[in-house]
Residue, then its C-alpha position, 0 to 999 in steps of 0.5 A: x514555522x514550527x511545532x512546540x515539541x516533540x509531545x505534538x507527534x501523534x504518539x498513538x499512530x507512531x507506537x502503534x505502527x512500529x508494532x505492527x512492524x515488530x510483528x512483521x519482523x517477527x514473521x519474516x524472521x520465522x517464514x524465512x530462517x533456513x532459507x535463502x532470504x534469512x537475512x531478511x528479518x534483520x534488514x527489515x529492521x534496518x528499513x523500519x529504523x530508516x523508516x521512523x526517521x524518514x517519517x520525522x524529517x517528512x513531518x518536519x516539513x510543512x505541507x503546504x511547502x511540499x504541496x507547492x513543489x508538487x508538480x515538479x515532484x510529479x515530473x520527477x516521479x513519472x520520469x522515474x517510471x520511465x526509466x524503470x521501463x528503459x533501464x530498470x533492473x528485471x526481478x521475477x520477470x518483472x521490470x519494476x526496480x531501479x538499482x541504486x549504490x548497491x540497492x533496488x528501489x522500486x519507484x512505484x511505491x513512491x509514487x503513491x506519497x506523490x499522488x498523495x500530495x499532488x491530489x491534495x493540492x489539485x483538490x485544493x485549488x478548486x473553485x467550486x463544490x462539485x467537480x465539473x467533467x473538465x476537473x474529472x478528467x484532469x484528475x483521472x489522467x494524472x492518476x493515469x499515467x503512472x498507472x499505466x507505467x505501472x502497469x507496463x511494468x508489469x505490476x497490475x497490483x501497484x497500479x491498482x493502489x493508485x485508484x483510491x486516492x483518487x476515488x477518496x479525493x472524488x468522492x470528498x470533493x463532491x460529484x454530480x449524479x450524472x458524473x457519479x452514474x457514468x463512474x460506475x458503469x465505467x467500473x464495471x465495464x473496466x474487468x471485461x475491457x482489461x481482460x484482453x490487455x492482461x498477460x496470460x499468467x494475470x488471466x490465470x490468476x483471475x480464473x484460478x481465484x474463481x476455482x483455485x482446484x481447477x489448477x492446483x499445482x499451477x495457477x491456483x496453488x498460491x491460494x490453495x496453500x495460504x488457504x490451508x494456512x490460514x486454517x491450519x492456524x486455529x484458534x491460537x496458532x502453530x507456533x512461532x517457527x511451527x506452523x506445517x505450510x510456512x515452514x516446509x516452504x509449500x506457502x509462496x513468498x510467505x514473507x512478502x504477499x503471503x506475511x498475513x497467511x504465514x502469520x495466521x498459521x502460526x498466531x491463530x485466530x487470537x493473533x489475527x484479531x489483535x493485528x487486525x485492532x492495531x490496524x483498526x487504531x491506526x486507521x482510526x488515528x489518521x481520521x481522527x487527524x483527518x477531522x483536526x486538519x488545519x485546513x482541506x488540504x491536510x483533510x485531503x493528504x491524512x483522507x488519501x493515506x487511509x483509502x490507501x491503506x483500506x485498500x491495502x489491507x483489504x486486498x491483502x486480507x482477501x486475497x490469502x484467504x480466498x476472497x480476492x484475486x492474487x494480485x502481489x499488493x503486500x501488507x503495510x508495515x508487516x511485509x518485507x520490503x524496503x521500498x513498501x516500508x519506506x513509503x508507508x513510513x513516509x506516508x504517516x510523516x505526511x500525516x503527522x505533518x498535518x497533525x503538526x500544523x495545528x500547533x503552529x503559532 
């Protein structure tokens, strides 16, 4: 099967996410010039390219293909996970890549387009209206294993990304109130039972969100500076290359977690509004394709991308302004990193991919 042409694309989402990646190029350029990292602007245009490719050949594909190899495509990935855990390359004490001709691809952020795919598909093949107990249970323990292998790694902030796609798949799928009451108490009582299984540094970071000055210089320093950044960046910002915490290196990691800090310093007010409407259109875009799906699957497929992506940018957001524990999940499309970038991309392929079907004869 095939689409009539190439003005078929979702022209709007595809224009709207390279400029978000322009503007996250921009930042990496400015946040890491002079420093050990100052050729990561460059290679995040490499990544963005590879990217927008890998985006045409994952739309190129019909869903409902990729949706039939989805379980051997979720075999594959966990497996993954478990090499990452036996032979994987250990960066900033974490164990989380696996090195490949030179370059390290972080396994888990592939992951999400898998769990994506596989939710589509579980959720298609239902028979009723309302989820049973028996179905809740599947669908938690194949979100779960990889969140524990995620976790194991140790990468608390990607495991956690994983939840909703579920939670959006639940909640489209329909749920009993009963099912629906013991979720909730399940959420709630998730923090007090995790709290022992976290690592200290993951206790601090949870305290130090509460009272950040209690430990300025340990704990709580990440958010005090992106904090200070962020206001630092007034009504229009610093400057390009101007702004005082970005580039006198007091914000951590400024091109990656941090990106949207670094940005508000040296764009203000007005830029963080103008990136935070090219979210807003690109969000809106994916439901709009969402609502035109050919059918449930490519409901549930564009319905999982953006619960993923909500939940991205709103840990993200929350977290460099004070609002949300720092749990390392980076900004789609603006962050530096080839992996986050190539999955993102291969996520608005799998959008497209649904927009596309619609033209098939």
């Amino acid at each position: 099967m095939r689409y009539s042409s190439l003005r078929d694309l979702d022209w709007v989402m595809v224009i709207i996410a390279i400029m978000i990646s322009g503007v996250g190029v921009l930042q990496i350029y400015s946040a890491t010039h002079g420093t050990i990292w100052q050729n990561s602007w460059w290679k995040q245009i490499v990544f963005v390219g590879v990217g927008v490719l890998i985006m045409w050949v994952m739309a190129a594909i019909d869903y409902h293909s990729l949706m039939g190899k989805a379980p051997v495509m979720y075999v594959v990935a966990v497996a993954l996970l478990v090499a990452v855990l036996i032979i994987g390359a250990t960066i900033f004490g974490s164990r989380r890549w696996i090195p490949v001709f030179g370059f390290t691809f972080q396994v888990s952020e592939f992951m999400k387009v898998v769990l994506v795919i596989v939710m589509a598909r579980l959720l298609t093949e239902l028979r009723t209206d309302i989820l049973d107990g028996w179905e809740l249970t599947k669908l938690g323990a194949v979100v779960g294993i990889p969140m524990l292998l995620v976790r194991a790694q140790p990468d608390l902030g990607t495991a956690l990304t994983y939840l909703p796609i579920l939670g959006i798949g639940i909640y489209l799928a329909g749920l009993r109130k009963e099912y629906l009451i013991v979720i909730v108490v399940l959420v709630g009582l998730a923090p007090v039972v995790g709290w022992h299984f976290m690592r200290d540094y993951q206790k601090a970071r949870l305290v130090s969100f509460l009272n950040p000055e209690q430990d300025p210089r340990g704990a709580g320093y990440q958010q005090i500076q992106s904090i200070i950044a962020v206001g630092a960046g007034g009504m229009w910002g610093q400057g390009v290359a101007k702004g005082s915490q970005t580039q006198l290196r007091f914000l951590p990691v400024a091109q990656t977690d941090f990106i949207f800090s670094a940005f508000a310093e040296e764009h203000g007010f007005v830029g963080v509004i103008g990136v935070l409407a090219l979210y807003f259109v690109l969000l809106m875009q994916i439901v709009q394709n969402a609502q035109t799906a050919p059918d449930r699957a490519g409901m549930y497929i564009c319905m999982g991308v953006v619960a993923l992506f909500v939940f991205h940018l709103f840990v993200n957001v929350g977290m460099v302004i004070g609002r949300m524990p720092v749990v390392g999940i980076p900004l789609p499309l603006m962050s530096a990193g080839g992996s986050n970038t190539l999955s993102t991309f291969l996520m608005l392929g799998l959008v497209n991919n649904v927009r596309l079907r619609r033209f098939v004869n």
